[in-house]
KOLSE-688432 format. One record per residue (C-alpha): residue in one letter; z, y negated, x negated. Coordinates in Angstrom, 2 decimals, m for minus. Example, Ala and Ser with C-alpha at 12.3 -4.5 7.8 and 13.67 -1.06 7.14 Angstrom:
BEGIN
{'A'; {7.80; 4.50; m12.30}}
{'S'; {7.14; 1.06; m13.67}}
***
This chain:
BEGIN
{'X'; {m198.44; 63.09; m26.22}}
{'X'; {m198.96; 64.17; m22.77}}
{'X'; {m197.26; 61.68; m19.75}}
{'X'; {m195.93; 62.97; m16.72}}
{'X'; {m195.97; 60.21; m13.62}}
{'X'; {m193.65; 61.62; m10.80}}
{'X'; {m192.61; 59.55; m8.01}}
{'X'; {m189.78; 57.57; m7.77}}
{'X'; {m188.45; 58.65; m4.72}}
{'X'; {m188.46; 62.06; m6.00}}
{'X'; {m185.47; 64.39; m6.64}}
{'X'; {m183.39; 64.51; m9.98}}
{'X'; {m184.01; 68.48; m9.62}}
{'X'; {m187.60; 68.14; m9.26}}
{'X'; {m188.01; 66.01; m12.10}}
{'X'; {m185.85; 68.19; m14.44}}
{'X'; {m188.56; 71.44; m13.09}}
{'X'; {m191.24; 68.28; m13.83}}
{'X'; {m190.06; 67.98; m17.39}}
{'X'; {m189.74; 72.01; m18.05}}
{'X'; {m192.69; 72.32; m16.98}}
{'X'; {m194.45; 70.02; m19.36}}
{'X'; {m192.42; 71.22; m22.32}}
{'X'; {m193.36; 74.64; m21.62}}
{'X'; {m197.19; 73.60; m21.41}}
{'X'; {m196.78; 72.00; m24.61}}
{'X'; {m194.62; 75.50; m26.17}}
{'X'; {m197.65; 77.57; m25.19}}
{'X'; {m200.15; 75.50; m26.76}}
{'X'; {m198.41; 74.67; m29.89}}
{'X'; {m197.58; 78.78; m29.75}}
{'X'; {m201.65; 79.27; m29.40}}
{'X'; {m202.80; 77.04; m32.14}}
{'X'; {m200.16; 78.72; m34.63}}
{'X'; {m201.51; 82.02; m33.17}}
{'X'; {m205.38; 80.94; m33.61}}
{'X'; {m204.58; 79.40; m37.45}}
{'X'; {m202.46; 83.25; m38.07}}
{'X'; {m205.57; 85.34; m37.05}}
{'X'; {m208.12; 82.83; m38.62}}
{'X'; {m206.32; 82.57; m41.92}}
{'X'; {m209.25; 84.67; m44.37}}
{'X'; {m206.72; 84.66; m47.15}}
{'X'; {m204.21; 86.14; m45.36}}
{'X'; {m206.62; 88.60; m43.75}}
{'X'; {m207.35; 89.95; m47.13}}
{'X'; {m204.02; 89.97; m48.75}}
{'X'; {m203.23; 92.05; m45.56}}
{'X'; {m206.39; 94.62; m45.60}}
{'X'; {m205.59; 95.03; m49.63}}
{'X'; {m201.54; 96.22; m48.81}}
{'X'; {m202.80; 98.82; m46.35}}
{'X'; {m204.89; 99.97; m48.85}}
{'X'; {m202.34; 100.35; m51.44}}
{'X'; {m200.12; 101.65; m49.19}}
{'X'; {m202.53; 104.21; m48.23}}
{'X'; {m203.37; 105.20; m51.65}}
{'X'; {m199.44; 105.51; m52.52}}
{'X'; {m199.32; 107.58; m49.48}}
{'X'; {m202.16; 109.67; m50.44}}
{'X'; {m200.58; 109.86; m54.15}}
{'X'; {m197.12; 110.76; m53.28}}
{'X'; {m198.43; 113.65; m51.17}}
{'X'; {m200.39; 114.93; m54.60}}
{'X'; {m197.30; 114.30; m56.27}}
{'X'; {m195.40; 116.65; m53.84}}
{'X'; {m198.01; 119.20; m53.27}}
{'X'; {m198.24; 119.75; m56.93}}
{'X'; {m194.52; 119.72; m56.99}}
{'X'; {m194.63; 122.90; m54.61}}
{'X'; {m197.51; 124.70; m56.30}}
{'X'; {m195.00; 124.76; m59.70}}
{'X'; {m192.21; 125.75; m57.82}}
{'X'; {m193.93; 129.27; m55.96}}
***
């Protein structure tokens, strides 16, 4: 845990800023190792690279499906 030492003599106001401060340092870094574990995760990677290609090929597919469709109907 990280420690903050203000002075004593300081200001309620500037300790309050003091304390938002660190609790916003600590946000961010929590935020950035969740962020570095998300675009490190292989697994995930994968699983993610392997929907777009399905979804790609059902794309592809359902314009066959439609263009075929038109062909029978001329």
């Amino acid at each position: 845990m990280n420690t903050l030492t203000v002075s004593p003599a300081s200001s309620p106001a500037s300790r309050g800023l003091a304390d938002l401060a660190v609790r916003t340092g600590l946000a961010l870094a929590r935020w950035g190792r969740r962020r570095t574990i998300r675009r490190t995760d292989r697994e995930r990677m994968l699983r993610a690279i392997a929907e777009r290609s399905a979804g790609r090929d059902a794309a592809e597919e359902n314009a066959r499906v439609h263009a075929a469709a038109r062909l029978t109907l001329m």
